[in-house]
ZAMARGU-4260 file (C-alpha; in steps of 0.2 Angstrom, whole numbers, plus 5000, padded with zeros to 4 digits):
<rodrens>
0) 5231/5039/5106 | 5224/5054/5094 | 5213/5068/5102 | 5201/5061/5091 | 5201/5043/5096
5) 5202/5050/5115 | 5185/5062/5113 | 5177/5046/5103 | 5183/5034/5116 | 5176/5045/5130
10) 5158/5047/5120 | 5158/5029/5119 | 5160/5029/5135 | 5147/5042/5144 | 5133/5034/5132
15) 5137/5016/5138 | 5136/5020/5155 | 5152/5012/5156 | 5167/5000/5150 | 5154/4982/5156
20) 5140/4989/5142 | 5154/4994/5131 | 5155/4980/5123 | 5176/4971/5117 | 5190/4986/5115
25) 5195/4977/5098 | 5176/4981/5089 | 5178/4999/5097 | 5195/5000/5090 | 5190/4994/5074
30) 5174/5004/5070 | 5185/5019/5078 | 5199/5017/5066 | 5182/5015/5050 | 5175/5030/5056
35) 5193/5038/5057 | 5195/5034/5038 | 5182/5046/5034 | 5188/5061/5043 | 5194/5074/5033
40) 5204/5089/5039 | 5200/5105/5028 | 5203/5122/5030 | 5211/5139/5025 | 5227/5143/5014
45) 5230/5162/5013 | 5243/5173/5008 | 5247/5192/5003 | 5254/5200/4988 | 5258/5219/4982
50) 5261/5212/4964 | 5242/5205/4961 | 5228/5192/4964 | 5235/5182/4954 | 5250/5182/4965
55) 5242/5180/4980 | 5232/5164/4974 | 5248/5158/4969 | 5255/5160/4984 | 5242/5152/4994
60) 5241/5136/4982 | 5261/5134/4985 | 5256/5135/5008 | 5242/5121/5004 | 5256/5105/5003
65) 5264/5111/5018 | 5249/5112/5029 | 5244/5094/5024 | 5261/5086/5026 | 5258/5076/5041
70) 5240/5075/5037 | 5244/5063/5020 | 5244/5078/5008 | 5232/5087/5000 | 5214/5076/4995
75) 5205/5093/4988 | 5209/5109/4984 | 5194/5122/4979 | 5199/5139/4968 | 5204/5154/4974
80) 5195/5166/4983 | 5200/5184/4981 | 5198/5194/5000 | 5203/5211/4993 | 5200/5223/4980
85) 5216/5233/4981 | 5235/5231/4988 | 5241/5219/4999 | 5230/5207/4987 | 5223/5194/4998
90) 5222/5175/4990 | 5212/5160/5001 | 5212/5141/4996 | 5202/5130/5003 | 5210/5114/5006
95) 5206/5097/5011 | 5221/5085/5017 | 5217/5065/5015 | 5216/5064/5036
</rodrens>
């Protein structure tokens, strides 16, 4: 079981008051594996460079697949985002994998 099925598991359960108002484990399961479907994971790809921005943003795009590789691959990725001005050039992704 997932951290994420366990913590919607254990909410289901406080606001029932217990597993006799919970209603069948199958309906839970089944609405637990909809609302699983559209969860997203997202977040940051980063990497330095001392040649360039350019660099650096390339850099960062080629972490993004590896980050998402047991979360289905990459669903989204948003353009760079320069975090420097100077050397070591900073690039940041945002990336969304399809879990």
């Amino acid at each position: 079981m997932t951290p994420v099925k366990r913590a919607v598991y254990a909410s289901l359960l406080l606001m029932s008051g217990g597993l006799s108002a919970c209603g069948p484990v199958d309906s839970v399961e089944q609405d637990l594996t909809q609302a699983e479907a559209g969860l997203r994971t997202c977040l940051y790809a980063q990497a330095e460079s001392s040649i360039s921005q350019d660099d650096a943003c390339a850099r960062a795009r080629a972490l993004a697949p590896s980050l998402c590789a047991d979360l289905g691959g990459v669903s989204h990725m948003a353009r760079c985002v320069h975090g420097t001005t100077s050397d070591p050039w900073l690039g940041r992704h945002y990336v969304c994998c399809k879990q």
